[in-house]
N, C-alpha and C positions, 0 to 999 in steps of 0.2 A: 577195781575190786569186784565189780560185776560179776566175770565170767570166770575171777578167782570163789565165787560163792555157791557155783555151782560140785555136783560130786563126779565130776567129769578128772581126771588126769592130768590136770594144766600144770604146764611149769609156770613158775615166778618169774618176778624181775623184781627190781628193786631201783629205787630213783638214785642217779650215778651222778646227780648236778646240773647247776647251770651250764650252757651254753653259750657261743658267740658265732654257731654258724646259723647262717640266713638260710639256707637250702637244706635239704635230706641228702646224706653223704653216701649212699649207698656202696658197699666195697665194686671194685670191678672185677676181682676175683677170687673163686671161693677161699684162698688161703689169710684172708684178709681177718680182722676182727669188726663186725659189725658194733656197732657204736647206738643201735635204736633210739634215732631223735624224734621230739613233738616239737616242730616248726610254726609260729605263727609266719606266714607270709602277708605284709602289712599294704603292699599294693600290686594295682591289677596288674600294671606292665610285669612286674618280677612274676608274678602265678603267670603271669603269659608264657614269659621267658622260660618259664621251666615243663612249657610244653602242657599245661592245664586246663579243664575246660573252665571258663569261669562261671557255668552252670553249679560245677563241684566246690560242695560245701566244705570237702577235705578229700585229702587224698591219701592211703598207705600203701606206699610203696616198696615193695619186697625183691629180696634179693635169697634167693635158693640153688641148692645143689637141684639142676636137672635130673642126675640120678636118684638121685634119693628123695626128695622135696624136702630136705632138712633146710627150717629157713635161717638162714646166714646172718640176713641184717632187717630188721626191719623200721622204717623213717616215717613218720606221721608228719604233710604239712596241714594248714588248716588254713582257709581262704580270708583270711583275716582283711583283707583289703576289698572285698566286695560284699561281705555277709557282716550283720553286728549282731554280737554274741550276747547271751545271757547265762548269767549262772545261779540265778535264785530259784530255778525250778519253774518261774512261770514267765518265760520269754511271751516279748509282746508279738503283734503280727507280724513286723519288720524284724524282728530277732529268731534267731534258731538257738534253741541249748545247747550250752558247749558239752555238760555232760553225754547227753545223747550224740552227739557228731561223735565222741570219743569213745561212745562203749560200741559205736558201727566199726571205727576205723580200729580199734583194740579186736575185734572181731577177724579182722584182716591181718594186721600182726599178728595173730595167731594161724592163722592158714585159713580161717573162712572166706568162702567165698557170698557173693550175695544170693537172697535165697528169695524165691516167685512167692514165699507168702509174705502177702499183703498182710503188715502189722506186724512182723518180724523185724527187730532189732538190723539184721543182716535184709533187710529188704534192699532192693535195687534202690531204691527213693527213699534215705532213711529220713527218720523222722524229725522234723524240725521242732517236735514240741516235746516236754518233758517225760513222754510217754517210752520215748527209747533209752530213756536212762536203766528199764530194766530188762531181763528175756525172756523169750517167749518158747514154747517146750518145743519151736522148730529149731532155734538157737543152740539151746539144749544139746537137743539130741545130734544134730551137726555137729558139736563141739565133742562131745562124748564117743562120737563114731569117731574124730579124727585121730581122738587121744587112748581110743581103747587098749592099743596096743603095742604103746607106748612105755620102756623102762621107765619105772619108779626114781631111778637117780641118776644121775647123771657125775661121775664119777672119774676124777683125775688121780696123773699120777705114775710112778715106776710098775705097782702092782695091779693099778684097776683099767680095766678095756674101756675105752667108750661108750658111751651110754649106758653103761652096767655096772654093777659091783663085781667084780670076782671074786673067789670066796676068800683070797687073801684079804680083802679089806675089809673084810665085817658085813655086819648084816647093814642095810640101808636105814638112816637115821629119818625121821620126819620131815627134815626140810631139806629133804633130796640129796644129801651127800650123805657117805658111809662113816659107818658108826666112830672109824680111828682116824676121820677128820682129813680124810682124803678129797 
């Protein structure tokens, strides 16, 4: 919800359910439908096995069109099996916040990358305390530059083009599809 509260461009998602895979399924090509998982990974060997450092507190793993950087799929695991989490806002010294691990790697699912200010949400070393649960106006403003120019809807269908309305389907509704529910 974070970096949906900013006035930046973002598209949504919406929670699609539980799951039963262990791993981030990443498509192997672009034709595929990404499925965007939050993995806990609950021990060291499996984050080994899937190539991880176990320094990383989580990982988002993204899957994009090279031409275009449209991202395709994106999979959140989270280092479950080396790090003990906290969710009441005040993680002890041995704990990191899950919400903060999530609004860095939700950062990434969206195409950020990590950013050299120190105290940024998107920092290279994000924050293990309840302080990256918010953003900072370098987050921001990354976020707004990536989505500036960016169509308003995203639009399926016989009449509507990709990522746009045509003017066959109406004007673009609030929550990103056009107004005749295309």
């Amino acid at each position: 919800q974070t970096w949906l509260d900013t006035d930046c461009n973002v598209p949504t998602s919406a929670f699609g359910g539980v799951t039963t895979d262990t791993e981030g399924t990443a498509p192997t090509t672009l034709t595929e439908t990404g499925d965007n998982l939050i993995v806990m990974i609950d021990s060291r060997s499996e984050w080994d096995r899937l190539g991880n450092s176990p320094t990383w507190i989580s990982i988002a793993k993204i899957a994009h069109d090279p031409d275009t950087g449209r991202i395709i799929d994106a999979d959140i695991e989270i280092n479950d099996g080396v790090y003990t989490f906290s969710t009441d806002g005040s993680p002890g010294s041995n704990e990191v916040d899950f919400q903060s691990a999530l609004t860095h790697e939700f950062g990434h699912f969206l195409g950020m990358a990590d950013s050299p200010v120190l105290g940024a949400t998107m920092y290279s070393a994000p924050n293990q305390d309840a302080e990256g649960r918010s953003l900072e106006s370098d987050d921001v403003t990354g976020l707004c530059a990536l989505y500036a120019n960016v169509p308003t809807c995203d639009c399926e269908g016989s009449n509507c083009g990709a990522n746009n309305c045509g003017e066959s389907c109406g004007d673009c509704g609030t929550n990103g599809t056009c107004e005749d529910g295309h």
